[in-house]
C-alpha positions in Angstrom: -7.3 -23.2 8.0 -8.7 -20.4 7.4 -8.8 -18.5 3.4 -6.3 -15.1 3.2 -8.4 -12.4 1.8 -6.5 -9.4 0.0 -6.3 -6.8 1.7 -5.7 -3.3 0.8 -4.7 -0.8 2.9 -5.1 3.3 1.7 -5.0 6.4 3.6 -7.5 9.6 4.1 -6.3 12.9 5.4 -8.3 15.5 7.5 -9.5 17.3 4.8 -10.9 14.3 3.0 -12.7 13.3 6.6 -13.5 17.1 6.5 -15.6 17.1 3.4 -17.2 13.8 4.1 -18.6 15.2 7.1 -19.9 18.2 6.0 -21.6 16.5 3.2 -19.3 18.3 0.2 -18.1 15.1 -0.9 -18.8 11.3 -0.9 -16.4 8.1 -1.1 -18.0 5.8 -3.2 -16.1 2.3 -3.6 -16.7 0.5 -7.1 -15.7 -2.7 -7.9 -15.6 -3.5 -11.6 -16.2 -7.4 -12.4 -15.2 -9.9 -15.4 -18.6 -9.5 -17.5 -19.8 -13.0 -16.8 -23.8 -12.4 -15.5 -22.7 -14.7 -13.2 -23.7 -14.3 -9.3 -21.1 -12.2 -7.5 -21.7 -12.5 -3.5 -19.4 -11.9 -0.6 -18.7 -8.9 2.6 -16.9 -5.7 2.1 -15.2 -5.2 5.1 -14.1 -1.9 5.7 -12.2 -0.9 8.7 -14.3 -3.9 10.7 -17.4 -2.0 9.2 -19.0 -4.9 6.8 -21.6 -5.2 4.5 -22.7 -7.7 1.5 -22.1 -7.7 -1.9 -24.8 -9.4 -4.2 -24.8 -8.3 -7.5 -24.9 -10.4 -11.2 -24.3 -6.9 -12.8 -20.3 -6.1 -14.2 -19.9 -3.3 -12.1 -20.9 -2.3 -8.2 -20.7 1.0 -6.1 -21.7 2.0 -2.5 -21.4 5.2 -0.3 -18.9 4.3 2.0 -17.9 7.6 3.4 -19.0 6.6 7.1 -17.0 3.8 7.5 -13.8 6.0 6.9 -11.7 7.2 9.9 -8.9 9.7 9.1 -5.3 8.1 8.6 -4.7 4.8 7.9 -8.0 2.6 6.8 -8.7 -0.8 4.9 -10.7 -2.9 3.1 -11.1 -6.7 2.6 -12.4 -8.8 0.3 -14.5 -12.0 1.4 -16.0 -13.8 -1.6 -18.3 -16.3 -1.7 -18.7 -17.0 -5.0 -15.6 -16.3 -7.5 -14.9 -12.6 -8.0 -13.1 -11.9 -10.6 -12.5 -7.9 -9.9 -11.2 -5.9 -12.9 -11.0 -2.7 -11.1 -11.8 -1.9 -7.3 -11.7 1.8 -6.9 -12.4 4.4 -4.3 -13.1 7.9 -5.0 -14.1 11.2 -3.5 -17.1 12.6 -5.7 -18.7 16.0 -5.5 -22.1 15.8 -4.4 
């Protein structure tokens, strides 16, 4: 069998997709890791949009404002190397 991977499911309104595309404002996703300076690999899936993760650092953060549709979206989680995520956060930001 295949492993589950979390997934969380948020939603964005037409004035969030609004600023996004007109450049006011940009989603950035940050995931906050266990302080190990251990490897931390895996794919981000948003909304079938995916893209790696390879970071030793505690903390990681990409613009992900393209891969956001307005109403419901998601992202997913595939590790492959033990995450241990404190925090995963996704925030509008003034640019």
């Amino acid at each position: 069998k295949e492993p589950l991977f979390p997934i969380f499911f948020f939603d964005v309104n037409s004035t969030q997709i609004w600023q996004i595309g007109n450049n006011t404002k940009s989603a950035v996703l940050t995931l906050k890791f266990v302080d190990d300076k251990e490897s931390k690999e895996g794919v981000i899936n948003i909304n079938d949009r995916k893209f790696s993760l390879d970071t030793n650092k505690a903390e990681f953060s990409k613009e992900v404002g393209d891969r956001l549709v307005e109403g419901s979206n998601f992202i997913r989680i595939e590790p492959d190397t033990t995450l241990q995520i404190v925090e995963l956060r996704l925030e509008l930001k003034k640019k």
